[in-house]
C-alpha positions in Angstrom: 0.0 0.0 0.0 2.9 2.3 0.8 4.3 2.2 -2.9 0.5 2.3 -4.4 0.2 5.7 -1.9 3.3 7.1 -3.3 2.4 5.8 -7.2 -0.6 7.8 -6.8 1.0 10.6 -5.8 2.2 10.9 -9.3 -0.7 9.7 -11.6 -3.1 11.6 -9.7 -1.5 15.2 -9.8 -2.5 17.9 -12.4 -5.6 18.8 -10.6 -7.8 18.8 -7.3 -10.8 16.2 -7.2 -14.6 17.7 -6.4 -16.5 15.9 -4.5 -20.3 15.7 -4.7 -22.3 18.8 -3.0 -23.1 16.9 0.9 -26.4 17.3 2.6 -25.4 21.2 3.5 -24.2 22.1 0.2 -20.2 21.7 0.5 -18.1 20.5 -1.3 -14.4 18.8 -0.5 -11.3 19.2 -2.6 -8.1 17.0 -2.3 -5.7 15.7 -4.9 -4.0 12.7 -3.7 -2.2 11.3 -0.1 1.0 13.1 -0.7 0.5 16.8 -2.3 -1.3 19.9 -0.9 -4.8 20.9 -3.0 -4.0 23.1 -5.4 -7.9 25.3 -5.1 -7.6 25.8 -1.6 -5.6 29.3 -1.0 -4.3 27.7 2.2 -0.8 26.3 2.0 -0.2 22.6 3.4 -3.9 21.8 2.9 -4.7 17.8 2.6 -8.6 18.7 2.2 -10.4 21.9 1.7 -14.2 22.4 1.8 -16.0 25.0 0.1 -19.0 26.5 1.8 -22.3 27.7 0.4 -20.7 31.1 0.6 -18.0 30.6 -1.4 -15.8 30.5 1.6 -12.9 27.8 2.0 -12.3 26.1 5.0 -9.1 23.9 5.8 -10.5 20.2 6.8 -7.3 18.8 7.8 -3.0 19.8 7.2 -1.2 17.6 4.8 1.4 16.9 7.3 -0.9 15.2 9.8 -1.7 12.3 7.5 -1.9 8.9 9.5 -2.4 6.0 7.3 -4.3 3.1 8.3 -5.4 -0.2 6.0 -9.0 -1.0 5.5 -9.6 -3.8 7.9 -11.3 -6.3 4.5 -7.7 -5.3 3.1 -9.0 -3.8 0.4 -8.1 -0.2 0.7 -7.2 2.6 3.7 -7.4 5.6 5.3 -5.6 8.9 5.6 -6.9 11.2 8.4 -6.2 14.6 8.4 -6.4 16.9 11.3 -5.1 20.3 12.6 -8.5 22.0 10.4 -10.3 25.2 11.1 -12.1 25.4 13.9 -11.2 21.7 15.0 -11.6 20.6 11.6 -11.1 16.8 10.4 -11.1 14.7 7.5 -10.7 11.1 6.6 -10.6 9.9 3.1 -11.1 6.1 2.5 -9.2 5.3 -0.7 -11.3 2.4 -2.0 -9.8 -0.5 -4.4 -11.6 0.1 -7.8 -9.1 -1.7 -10.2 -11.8 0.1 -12.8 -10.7 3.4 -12.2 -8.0 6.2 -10.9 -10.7 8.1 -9.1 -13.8 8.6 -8.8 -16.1 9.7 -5.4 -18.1 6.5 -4.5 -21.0 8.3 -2.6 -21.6 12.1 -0.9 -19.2 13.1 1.9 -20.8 13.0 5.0 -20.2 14.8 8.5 -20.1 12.0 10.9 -19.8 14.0 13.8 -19.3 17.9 14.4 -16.2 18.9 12.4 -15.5 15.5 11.2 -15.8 15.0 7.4 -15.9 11.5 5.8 -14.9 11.2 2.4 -14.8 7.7 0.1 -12.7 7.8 -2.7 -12.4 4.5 -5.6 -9.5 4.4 -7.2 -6.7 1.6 -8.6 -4.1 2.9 -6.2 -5.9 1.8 -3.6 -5.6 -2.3 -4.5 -2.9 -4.4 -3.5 0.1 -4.4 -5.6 -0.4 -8.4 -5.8 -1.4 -11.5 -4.2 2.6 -11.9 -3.1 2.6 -8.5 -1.9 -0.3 -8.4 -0.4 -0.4 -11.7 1.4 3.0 -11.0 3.6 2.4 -6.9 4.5 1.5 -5.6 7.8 -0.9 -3.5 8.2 0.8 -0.5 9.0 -1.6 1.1 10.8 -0.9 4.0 12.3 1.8 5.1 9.9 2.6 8.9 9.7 2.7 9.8 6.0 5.7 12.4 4.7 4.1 15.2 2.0 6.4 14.9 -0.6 8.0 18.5 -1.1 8.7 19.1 -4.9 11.0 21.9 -4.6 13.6 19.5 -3.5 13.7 17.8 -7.1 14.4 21.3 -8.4 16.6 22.3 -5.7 19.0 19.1 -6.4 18.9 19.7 -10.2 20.1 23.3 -9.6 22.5 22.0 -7.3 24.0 19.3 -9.5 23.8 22.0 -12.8 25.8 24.7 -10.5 28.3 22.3 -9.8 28.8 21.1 -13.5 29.5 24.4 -14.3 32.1 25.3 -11.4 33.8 21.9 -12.3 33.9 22.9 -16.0 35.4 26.5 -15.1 38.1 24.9 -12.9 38.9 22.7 -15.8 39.1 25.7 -18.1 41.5 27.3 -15.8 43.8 24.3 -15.2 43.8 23.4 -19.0 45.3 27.2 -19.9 47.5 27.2 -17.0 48.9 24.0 -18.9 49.2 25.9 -21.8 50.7 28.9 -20.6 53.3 26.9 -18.6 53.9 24.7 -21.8 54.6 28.4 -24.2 56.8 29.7 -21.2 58.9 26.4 -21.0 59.1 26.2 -24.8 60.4 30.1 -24.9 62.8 29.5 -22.0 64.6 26.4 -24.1 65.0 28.9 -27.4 66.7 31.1 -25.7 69.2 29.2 -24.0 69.7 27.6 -27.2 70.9 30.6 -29.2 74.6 30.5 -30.4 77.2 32.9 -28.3 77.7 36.3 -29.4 81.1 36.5 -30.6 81.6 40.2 -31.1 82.9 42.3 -33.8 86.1 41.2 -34.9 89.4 42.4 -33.3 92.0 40.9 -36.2 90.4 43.1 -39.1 93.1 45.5 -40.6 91.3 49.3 -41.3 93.4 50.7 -44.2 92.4 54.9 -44.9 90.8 55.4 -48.3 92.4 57.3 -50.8 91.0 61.0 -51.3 89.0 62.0 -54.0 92.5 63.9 -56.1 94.5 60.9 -55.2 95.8 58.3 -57.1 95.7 54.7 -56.6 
């Protein structure tokens, strides 16, 4: 069930689910066990309900989420507390192999503040009969919201360190050069043949005038 919760948290994204209008006329938005709604204007929210006024309420923070398995094994819960005014919510994830989602009946307020919500959906069903047959329950188990900035905070982090690595490289590679030209100068100097001077033996005879004669 933990991988199906986790597997849904990526099939299921792109938009909130609506549940049916309840007896008082709200209605419950959530988008999957591990992500905050995206219609409610409340950050961290797990549930939101929308009154008849148009007004949102918080029904439960994402980080609160206890999982529990579906006694009949054939689905769980997530409850969510820490709501306005004592707010809480419980969504039963269903099995439906039919479906990724879909409401199965109206949310219901079971008691004051408490809000019940069943949900169908695939994600919900044991991964397989090997799987399925050797789990614990896991009841009990505190879920962790899955943040997405950390994807895009590592990718940043692993680009910004390409880049450093590549400008070090850059700098070693003409420091090699540079070293290599001043070496190679170096070695054509000392090379050069001695400077003998101008020639001490050389007899300087006067020219004759212009009226002279050889």
């Amino acid at each position: 069930y933990q991988r199906r919760v986790r597997v849904s948290g990526a099939a299921l994204r792109g938009s909130d689910f609506k549940s049916p209008a309840d007896a008082t006329g709200f209605q419950y938005y959530f988008i999957d066990p591990c992500h905050e709604t995206i219609t409610c204007p409340y950050v961290g929210t797990a549930v939101c309900q929308l009154d008849g006024a148009m007004k949102y309420h918080v029904c439960g923070q994402l980080p609160t989420g206890v999982w529990a398995e579906i006694s009949d094994g054939q689905g769980f819960t997530i409850t969510y507390d820490g709501g306005e005014s004592g707010r809480k919510a419980i969504v039963y994830y269903i099995c439906d192999p039919s479906t990724t989602g879909a409401f199965t009946q109206i949310p219901q307020e079971s008691s004051r503040h408490v809000y019940e919500i069943y949900f169908s959906t695939i994600y919900a069903c044991p991964l397989s009969d090997s799987t399925s047959s050797g789990r614990t329950s896991g009841s009990g188990t505190t879920l962790h919201p899955v943040d997405d900035h950390d994807d895009a905070d590592a990718n940043l982090i692993e680009i910004e360190l390409a880049v450093v690595i590549l400008m070090l490289g850059m700098i070693l590679f003409l420091l090699m050069i540079g070293m290599a030209f001043y070496f190679s100068c170096s070695g054509a100097t000392t090379n050069l043949p001695p400077t003998t001077g101008f020639p001490t033996n050389v007899s300087f005879h006067q020219l004759p005038q212009k009226d002279e004669k050889l």
